[in-house]
N, C-alpha and C positions, 0 to 999 in steps of 0.2 A: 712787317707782319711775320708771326712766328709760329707755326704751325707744327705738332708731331702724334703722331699715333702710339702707344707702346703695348705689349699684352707680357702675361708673365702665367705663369704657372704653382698653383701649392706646393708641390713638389719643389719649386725652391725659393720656399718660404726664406724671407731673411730672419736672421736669429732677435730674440728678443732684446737684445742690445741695442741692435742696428735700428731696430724699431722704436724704440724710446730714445734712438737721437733725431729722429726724422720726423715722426708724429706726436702731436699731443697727447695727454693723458686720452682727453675724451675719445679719440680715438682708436685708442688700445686695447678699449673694456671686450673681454671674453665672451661669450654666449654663455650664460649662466643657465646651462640645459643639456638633459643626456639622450635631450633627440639630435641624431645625428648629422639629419639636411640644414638644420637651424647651426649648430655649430661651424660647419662646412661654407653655411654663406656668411656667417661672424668674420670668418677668417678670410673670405671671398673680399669683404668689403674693408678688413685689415690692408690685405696685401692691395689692394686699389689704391687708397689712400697712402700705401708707401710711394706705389708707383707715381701718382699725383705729384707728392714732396718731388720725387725726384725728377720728373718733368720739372719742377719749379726751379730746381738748384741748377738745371742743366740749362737754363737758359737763363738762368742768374737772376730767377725769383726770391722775392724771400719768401722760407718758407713759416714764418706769423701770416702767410695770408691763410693756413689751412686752420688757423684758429676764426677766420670770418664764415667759415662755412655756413650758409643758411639753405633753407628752402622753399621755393616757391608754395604756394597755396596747394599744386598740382603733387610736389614733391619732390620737383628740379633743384637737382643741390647746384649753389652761385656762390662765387665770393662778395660777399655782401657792400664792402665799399670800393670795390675793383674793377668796375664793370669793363675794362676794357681787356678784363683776362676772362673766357670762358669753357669750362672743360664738362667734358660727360666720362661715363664712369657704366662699365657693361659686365657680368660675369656669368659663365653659363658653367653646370659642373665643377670643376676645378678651375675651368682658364677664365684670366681678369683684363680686361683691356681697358684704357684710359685714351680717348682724345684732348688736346689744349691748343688754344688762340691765345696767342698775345699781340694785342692790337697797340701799334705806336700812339702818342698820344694826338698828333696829329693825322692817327688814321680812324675809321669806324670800327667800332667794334663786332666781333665774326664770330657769329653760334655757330657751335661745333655739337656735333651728336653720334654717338655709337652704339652700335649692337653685335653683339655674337651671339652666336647657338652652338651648341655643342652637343648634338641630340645624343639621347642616351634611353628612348623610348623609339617606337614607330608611332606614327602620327597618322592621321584619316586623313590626306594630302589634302583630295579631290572633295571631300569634304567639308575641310576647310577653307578652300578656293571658291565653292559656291556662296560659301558665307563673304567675301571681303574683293573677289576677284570679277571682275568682268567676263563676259562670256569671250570674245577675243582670247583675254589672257590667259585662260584655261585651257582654249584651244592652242594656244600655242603650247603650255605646259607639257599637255596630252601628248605634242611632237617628240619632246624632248629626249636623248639618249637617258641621261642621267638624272630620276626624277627626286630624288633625294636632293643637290645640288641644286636645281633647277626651283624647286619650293621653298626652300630656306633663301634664295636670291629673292624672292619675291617677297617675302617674310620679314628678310630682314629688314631691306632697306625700306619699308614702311613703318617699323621701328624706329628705323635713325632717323627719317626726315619728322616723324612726328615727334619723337623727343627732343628736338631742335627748338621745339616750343613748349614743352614740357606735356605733351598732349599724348596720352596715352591710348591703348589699342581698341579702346571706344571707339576711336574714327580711322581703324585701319581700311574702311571702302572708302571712305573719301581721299583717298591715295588712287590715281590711276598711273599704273603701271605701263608703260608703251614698250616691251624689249626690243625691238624689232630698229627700233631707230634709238632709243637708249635717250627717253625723255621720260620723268615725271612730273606727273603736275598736283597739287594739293592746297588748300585753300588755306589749311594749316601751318604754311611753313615758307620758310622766303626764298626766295632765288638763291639760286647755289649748286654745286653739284656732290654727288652722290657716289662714292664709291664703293665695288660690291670686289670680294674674291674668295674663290672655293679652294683655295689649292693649301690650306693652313690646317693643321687635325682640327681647327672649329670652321664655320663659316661667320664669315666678317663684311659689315657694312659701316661706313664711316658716311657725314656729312659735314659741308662747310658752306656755309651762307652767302659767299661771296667766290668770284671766281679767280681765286689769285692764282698768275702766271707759275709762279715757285708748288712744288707739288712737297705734300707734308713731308716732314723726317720721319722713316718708318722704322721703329725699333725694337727690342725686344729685351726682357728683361731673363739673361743668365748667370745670376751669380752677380752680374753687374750690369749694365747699360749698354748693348751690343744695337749695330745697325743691322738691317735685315732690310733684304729685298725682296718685293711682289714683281712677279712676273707676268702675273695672270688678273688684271682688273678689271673689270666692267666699270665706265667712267660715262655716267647719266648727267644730262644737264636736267636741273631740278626749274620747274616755273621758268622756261626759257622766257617766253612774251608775258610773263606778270607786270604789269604796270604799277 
């Protein structure tokens, strides 16, 4: 099993060269628009899909599988005759982040799912915690030093475990949160664990369906393909007793 996370930033956009040797046409089309949030996530979902390819070449994919791209009914993109490779695909702001699985063929295959936020507004925390949070959870919120960090932890990773099945933020209450002992449970998503960490300029939740011993490759994209280390992760068992 092969596991790695990567995130990158607009700011180092690769040149359009680098990009028409990596992705396919369909992949490179512009935003034909002079609104500027539409543009910005054109290019959001440009540089993902670089990032993708080069998850692929780095663990000696070929990269004709970003030509199978399809998607789910929901609008979960998969490589359509691959199933045993699976990646998600997150961008908040400027910053892009990509998860991927590659399962041997004698192993099961491992949904992977990601989220970042990169707030760039204030948000009605408490307000949206009434909406999706249990009363517990709130109160622990309420404790919290840091409550910016502390709402995006909770945020995200309902994100990630629910995009593990392509199930969107319709069913972020059916996610319960336990911080205290670092289990969620959700009826959406299969046993796996969850990892959360604030210490990056966005906040970052990843997921992996299955609990493999080896913890992802964590990397970053500068210019080229660097490793990078978390120091600070919250590490949640997802549906521990799911049968």
């Amino acid at each position: 099993m092969q596991t790695a996370v990567i995130w990158g930033n607009l700011a180092q956009m690769p040149t359009q060269v680098e990009l028409q040797c990596y992705l396919p046409k369909s992949l490179l089309h512009a935003a034909n628009s002079n609104n500027a949030r539409r543009q910005q996530r054109r290019k959001c979902g440009i540089l993902a899909h670089f990032l993708l390819a080069k998850l692929l070449e780095h663990f000696q994919q070929p990269l004709s599988l970003l030509e199978q791209i399809q998607r789910t009914p929901s609008g979960r993109p998969y490589f359509a005759d691959t199933p045993q490779i699976d990646f998600n695909i997150s961008h908040s702001a400027d910053w892009v982040a990509v998860v991927i699985s590659i399962a041997e063929k004698s192993e099961s295959a491992v949904a992977v799912a990601i989220d970042i936020e990169s707030p760039q507004k204030t948000r009605n925390f408490n307000g949206l915690l009434r909406f999706y949070a249990s009363q517990q959870e709130q109160d622990w919120f309420a404790a919290q030093p840091h409550l910016e960090a502390a709402f995006y932890r909770t945020w995200c990773l309902r994100e990630a475990v629910l995009k593990s099945q392509g199930v969107g933020i319709v069913k972020l209450r059916s996610v319960i949160h336990r911080p205290d002992t670092l289990q969620i449970e959700c009826a959406y998503a299969p046993q796996g664990k969850l990892f959360f960490t604030d210490e990056l300029p966005f906040y970052l939740a990843y997921f992996l369906s299955q609990a493999d011993e080896h913890a992802p490759q964590i990397l970053v994209w500068q210019n080229d393909i660097n490793s990078a280390n978390l120091t600070k992760q919250f590490i949640y068992q997802v549906n521990k007793d799911k049968i």
